[in-house]
N, C-alpha and C positions, 0 to 999 in steps of 0.2 A: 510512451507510457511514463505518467510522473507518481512518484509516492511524497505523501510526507509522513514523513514517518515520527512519530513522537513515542520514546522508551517511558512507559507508566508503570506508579505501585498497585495501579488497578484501571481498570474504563469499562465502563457502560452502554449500549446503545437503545433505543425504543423507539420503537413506533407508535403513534397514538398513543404514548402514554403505557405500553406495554412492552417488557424489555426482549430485545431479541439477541442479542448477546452481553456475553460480560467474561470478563477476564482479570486475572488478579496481576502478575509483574510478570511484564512483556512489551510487545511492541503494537503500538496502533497503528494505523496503516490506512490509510484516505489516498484513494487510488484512483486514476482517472486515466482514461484511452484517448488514443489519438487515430486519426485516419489511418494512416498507416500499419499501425501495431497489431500484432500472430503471437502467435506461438514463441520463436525466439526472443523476441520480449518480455513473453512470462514467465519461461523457462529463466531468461538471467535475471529476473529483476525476484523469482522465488528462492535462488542460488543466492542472491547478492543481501537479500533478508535474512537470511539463518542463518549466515557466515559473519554479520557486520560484529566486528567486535566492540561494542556499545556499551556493554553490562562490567561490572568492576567487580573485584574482590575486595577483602578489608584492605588492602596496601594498594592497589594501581587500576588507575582509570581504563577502561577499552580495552581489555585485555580478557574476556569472554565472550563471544556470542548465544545466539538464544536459544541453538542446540543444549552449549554447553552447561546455561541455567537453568534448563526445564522447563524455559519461559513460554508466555501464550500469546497469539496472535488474535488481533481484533481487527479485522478489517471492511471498512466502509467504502461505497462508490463515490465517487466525488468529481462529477463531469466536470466542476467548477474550476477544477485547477488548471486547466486552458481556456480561462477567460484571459481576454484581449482586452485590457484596460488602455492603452497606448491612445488609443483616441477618443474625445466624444467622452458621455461621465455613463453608457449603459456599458457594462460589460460584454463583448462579440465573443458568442461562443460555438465560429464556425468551427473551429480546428478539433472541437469535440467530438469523438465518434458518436454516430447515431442510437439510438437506445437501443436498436433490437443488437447490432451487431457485438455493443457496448457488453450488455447482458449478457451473450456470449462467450466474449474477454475473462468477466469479472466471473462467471461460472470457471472457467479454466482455471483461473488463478486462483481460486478456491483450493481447486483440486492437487495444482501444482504443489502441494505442500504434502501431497502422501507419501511421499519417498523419504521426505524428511521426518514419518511417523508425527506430524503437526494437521490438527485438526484444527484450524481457524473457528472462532468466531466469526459471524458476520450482521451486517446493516439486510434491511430488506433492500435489495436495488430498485431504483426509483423511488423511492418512499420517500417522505417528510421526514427526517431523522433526528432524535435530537441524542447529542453526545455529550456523557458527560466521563472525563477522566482526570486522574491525577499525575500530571506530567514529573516524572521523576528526574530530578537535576536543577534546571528544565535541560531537556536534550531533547531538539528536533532536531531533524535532518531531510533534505530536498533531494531524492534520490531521481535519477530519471534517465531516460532509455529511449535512447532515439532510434527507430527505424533502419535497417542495414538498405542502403543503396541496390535495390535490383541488380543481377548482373555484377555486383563486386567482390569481390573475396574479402575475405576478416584474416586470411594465413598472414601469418608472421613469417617474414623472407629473413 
């Protein structure tokens, strides 16, 4: 699972020219699945959004998260972020999950933010999207979430 995440004073998205979300100061979130990736991938990577200390107070940098600002979530599908540019000038977008399973992902991941009382914005999945925001800083960040090995444990000995 990858995000890129970009903290905005505001963002937008629309479909045909019609807006389907909009948010004022928070985080955008362009989100894309992998073969692999469940459940414990959205569980940490919705854990690892509202905890990021990314937001500032008047005296120090990253020293809030988006709990703590009241801030809003916008977030969009973005199969693209596992394009394969490595060879060849088309972009290889095997390692993409497939849309029905994708759709699925990005439904959960929606959802994975009630606990946190965070009601995302969101893109139409699959849709032609156009986004527009204003990137606050600029501060992006490549967040992302690999797969736990079948069979292995994650305890800490």
């Amino acid at each position: 699972m990858r995000c890129l995440i970009q903290r905005v004073s505001r963002a937008e998205v629309a479909v045909r020219g019609q807006p389907s979300g909009a948010i004022g100061s928070g985080l955008v979130v362009l989100v894309g699945f992998a073969q692999a990736d469940g459940a414990p991938e959205i569980a940490w990577m919705a854990d690892k959004l509202v905890h990021l200390r990314v937001f500032s107070s008047d005296l120090t940098t990253g020293e809030r998260n988006l709990l703590e600002v009241g801030g809003e979530l916008l977030i969009v599908s973005q199969f693209t972020l596992y394009a394969d540019v490595r060879q060849g000038r088309r972009p290889d977008f095997s390692r993409a999950l497939k849309k029905s399973r994708a759709q699925q992902l990005y439904d959960q991941f929606l959802s994975s933010f009630e606990p946190y009382a965070i009601h995302p914005q969101s893109g139409v999945f699959g849709s032609e999207m156009e986004l527009t925001l204003i990137n606050s800083g600029p501060f992006t960040l490549w967040v992302e979430r690999e797969p736990e090995p079948k069979g292995e444990s994650t305890a800490a000995y």
